[in-house]
C-alpha positions in Angstrom: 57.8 -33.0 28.7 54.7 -31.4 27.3 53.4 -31.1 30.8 54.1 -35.0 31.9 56.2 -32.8 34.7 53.2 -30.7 36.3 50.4 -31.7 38.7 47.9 -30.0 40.7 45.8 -30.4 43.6 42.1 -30.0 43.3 40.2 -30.4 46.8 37.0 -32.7 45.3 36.5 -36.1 43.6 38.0 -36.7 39.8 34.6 -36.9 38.7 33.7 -33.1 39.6 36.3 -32.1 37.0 35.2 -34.3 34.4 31.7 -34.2 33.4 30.8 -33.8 29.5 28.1 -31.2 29.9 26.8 -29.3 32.7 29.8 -29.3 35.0 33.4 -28.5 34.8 35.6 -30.4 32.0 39.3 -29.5 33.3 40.8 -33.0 33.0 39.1 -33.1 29.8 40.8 -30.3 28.2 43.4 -31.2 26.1 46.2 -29.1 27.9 45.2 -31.1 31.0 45.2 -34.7 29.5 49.3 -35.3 30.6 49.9 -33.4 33.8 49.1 -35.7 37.3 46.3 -34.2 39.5 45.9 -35.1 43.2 41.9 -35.3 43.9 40.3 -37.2 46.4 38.4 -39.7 44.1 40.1 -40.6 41.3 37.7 -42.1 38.1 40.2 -44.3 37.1 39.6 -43.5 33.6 41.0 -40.2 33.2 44.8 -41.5 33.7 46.5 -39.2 35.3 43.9 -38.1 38.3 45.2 -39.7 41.4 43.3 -40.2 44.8 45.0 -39.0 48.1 43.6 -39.3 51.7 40.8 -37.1 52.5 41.9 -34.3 55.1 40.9 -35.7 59.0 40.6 -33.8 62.4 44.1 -34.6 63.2 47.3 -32.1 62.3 50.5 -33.5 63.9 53.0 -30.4 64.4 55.6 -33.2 65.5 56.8 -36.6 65.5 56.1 -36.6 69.1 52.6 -35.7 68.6 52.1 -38.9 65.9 53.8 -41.5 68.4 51.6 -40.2 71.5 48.6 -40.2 69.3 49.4 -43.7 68.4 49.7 -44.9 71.9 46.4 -43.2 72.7 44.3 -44.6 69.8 46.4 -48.3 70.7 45.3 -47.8 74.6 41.7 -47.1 73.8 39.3 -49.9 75.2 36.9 -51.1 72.8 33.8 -51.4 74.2 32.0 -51.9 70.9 32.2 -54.2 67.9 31.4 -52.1 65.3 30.4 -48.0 64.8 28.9 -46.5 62.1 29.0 -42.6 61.3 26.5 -40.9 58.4 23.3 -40.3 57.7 20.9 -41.9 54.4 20.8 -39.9 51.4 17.4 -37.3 50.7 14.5 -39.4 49.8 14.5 -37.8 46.4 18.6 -38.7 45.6 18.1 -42.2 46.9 18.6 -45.1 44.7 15.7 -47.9 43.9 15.5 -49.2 47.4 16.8 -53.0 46.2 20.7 -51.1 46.0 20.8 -49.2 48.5 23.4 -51.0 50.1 24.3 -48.0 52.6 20.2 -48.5 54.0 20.8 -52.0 54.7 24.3 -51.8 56.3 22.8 -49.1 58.3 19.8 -51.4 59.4 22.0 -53.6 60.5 23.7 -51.6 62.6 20.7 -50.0 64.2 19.0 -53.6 64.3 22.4 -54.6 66.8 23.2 -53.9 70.1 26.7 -54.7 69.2 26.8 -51.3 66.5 27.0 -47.8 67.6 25.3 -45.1 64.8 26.2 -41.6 64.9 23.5 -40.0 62.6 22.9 -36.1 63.5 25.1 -34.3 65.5 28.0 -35.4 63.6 30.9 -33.3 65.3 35.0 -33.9 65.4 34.8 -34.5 69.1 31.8 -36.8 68.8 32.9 -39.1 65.3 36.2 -39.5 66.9 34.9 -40.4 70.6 32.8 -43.2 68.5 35.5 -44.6 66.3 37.6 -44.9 69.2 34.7 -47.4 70.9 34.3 -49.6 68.1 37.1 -52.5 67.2 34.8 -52.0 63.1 33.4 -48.9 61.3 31.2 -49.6 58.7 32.1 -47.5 55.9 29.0 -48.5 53.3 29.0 -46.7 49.4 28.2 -45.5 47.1 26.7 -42.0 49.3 27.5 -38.8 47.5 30.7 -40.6 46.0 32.2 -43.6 46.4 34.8 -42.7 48.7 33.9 -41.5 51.8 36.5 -39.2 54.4 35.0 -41.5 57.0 37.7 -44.1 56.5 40.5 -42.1 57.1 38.7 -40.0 60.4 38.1 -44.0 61.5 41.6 -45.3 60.7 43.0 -42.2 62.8 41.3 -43.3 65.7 42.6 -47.0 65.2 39.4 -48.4 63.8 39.3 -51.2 61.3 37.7 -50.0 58.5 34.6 -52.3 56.5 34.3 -52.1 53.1 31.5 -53.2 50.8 33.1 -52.4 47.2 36.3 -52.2 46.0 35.6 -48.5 44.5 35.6 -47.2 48.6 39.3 -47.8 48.8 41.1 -50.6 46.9 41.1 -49.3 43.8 41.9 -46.1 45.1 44.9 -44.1 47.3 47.0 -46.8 46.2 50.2 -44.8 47.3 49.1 -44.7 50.4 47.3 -48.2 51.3 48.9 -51.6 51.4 48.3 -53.6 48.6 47.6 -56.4 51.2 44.1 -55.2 51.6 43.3 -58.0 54.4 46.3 -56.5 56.5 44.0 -53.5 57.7 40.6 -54.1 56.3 37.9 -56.3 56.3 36.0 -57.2 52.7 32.1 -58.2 53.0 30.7 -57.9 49.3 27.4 -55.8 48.6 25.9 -58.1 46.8 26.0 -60.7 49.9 24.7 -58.0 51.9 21.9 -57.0 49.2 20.9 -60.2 48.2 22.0 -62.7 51.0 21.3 -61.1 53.7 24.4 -62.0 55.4 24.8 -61.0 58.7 27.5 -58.1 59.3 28.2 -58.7 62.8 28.1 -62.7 62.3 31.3 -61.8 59.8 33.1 -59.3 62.0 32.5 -62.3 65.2 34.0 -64.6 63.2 37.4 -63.2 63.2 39.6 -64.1 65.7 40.7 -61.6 68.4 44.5 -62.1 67.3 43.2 -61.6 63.6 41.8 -58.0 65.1 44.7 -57.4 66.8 47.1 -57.4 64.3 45.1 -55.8 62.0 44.2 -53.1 64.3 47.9 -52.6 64.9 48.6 -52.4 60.8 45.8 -50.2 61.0 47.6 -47.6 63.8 50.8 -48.1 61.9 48.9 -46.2 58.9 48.2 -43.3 60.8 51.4 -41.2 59.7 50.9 -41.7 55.7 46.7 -40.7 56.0 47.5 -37.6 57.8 48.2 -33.9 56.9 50.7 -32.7 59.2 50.4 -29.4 60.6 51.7 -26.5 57.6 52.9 -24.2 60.0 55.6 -27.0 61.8 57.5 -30.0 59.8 58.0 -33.5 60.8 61.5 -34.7 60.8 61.2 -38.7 60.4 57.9 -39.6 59.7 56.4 -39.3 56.6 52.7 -37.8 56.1 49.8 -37.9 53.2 51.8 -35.0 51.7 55.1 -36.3 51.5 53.9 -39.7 50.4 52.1 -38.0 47.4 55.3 -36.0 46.7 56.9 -39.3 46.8 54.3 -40.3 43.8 54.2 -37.9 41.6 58.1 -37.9 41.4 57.8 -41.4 40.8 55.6 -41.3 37.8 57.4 -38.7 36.0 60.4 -41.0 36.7 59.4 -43.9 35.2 57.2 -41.6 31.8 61.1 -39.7 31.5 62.1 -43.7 31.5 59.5 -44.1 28.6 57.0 -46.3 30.7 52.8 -45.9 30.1 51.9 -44.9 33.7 48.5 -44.0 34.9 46.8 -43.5 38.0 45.6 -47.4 38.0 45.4 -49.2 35.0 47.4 -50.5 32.0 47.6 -47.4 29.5 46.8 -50.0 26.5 42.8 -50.8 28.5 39.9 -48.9 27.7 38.5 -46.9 30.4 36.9 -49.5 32.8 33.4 -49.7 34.0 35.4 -49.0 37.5 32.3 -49.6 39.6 30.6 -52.2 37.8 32.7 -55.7 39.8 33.7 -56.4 43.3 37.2 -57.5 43.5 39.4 -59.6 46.3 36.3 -61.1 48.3 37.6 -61.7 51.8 35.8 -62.3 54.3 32.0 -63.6 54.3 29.8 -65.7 56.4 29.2 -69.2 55.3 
């Protein structure tokens, strides 16, 4: 199949295996163009480089040990609105101050007694103490990519994840993710925070607690497909990030033996899109 049958794993973002000059070129090599490639960040423009979860704290060595974790994370009181874990960028790789959108969401946050920041001492123990406080976690981009592993340690916990671009997760790990993007996440578009000034914990007030609650719950029923389990034990009924992925990449071979155009995200007749250039599926904003 002149390779349309092989795929590899590379632990870093698409884009780390794609520069033109200065960097490495892999996908860009001509004996790389048809095989799948699991990164963490895919560019959407290479074709075949598809995003799956980043890696989190947790390791389930049983099906037991993903059902008890989700009635932990379900039991957790939530004693804040909204958490926020990372630190800004170097003075000197920050963007003009008008875009950085990750500054202002973190203002926010520190502006309100309602947010929680972890900003130094990030540990496992500590991020995952915080996301399990917090019904929100802020997940603000672009930082050093779009995507950030945040997400996933905050969806683990049970933590509805925040989004300010569609590039953080929606037009990623589409394997893994609903499609339903309202189902476990809550949209507020960068431009309303950049330019309107709209109010973050206004938005996240807004919804209703059986809103929260059931996303929450879509949220914890995610847990399974975001993690890795444990390589030294196997689950027996649940699937993980690695089987789902498996699951894929079977898939699209499938459907290219059955003559389709398949890619990791768009039509194969499109030119590469300007991925992060629009904001798609606005959901949720103040008035």
């Amino acid at each position: 199949m002149w390779g349309h049958d092989h795929f590899l794993v590379a632990g870093r973002t698409g884009f780390d295996f794609l520069r033109r000059s200065g960097g490495n070129g892999l996908l860009a090599m001509p004996a790389a163009r048809n095989m799948s490639v699991l990164v963490l960040e895919s560019t959407l423009d290479h074709g075949g480089d598809y995003s799956v979860p980043y890696p989190t704290y947790f390791h389930p060595r049983s099906d037991a040990d993903v059902l008890r974790w989700q009635d932990n994370v379900r039991g957790h009181r939530r004693t804040r609105l909204m958490a926020l874990v990372g630190a800004p960028p170097p003075e000197q790789d920050a963007p003009p101050l008008d875009t950085r959108v990750r500054d202002l969401v973190m203002a926010q946050c520190k502006a309100s007694s309602a947010c929680a920041l972890l900003g130094s001492h990030i540990t496992p123990a500590n991020t995952v103490r915080l996301f399990q406080k917090a019904s929100f976690c802020l997940q603000p981009s672009p930082g050093d990519t779009w995507t950030r592993r945040s997400v996933f340690d905050a969806m683990v916990a049970g933590c509805i994840p925040v989004f300010f671009h569609a590039a953080s997760a929606y037009k990623q790990y589409r394997w893994h993710l609903p499609k339903d993007h309202l189902s476990y996440s809550v949209h507020i578009p960068d431009e309303d925070v950049r330019w309107r000034n709209v109010s973050i914990e206004a938005v996240l007030r807004s919804i209703p607690a059986a809103t929260v609650e059931r996303m929450r719950e879509e949220v914890i029923k995610l847990i399974p497909r975001v993690v890795y389990a444990d390589p030294r034990s196997r689950l027996e009924t649940i699937k993980d990030a690695f089987d789902v992925a498996i699951e894929g990449i079977l898939d699209t071979v499938a459907r290219i033996k059955n003559g389709e155009n398949v890619d990791s995200g768009r039509p194969a007749s499109e030119d590469p899109p300007n991925l992060y250039a629009s904001t798609e599926s606005v959901v949720l904003r103040s008035s």
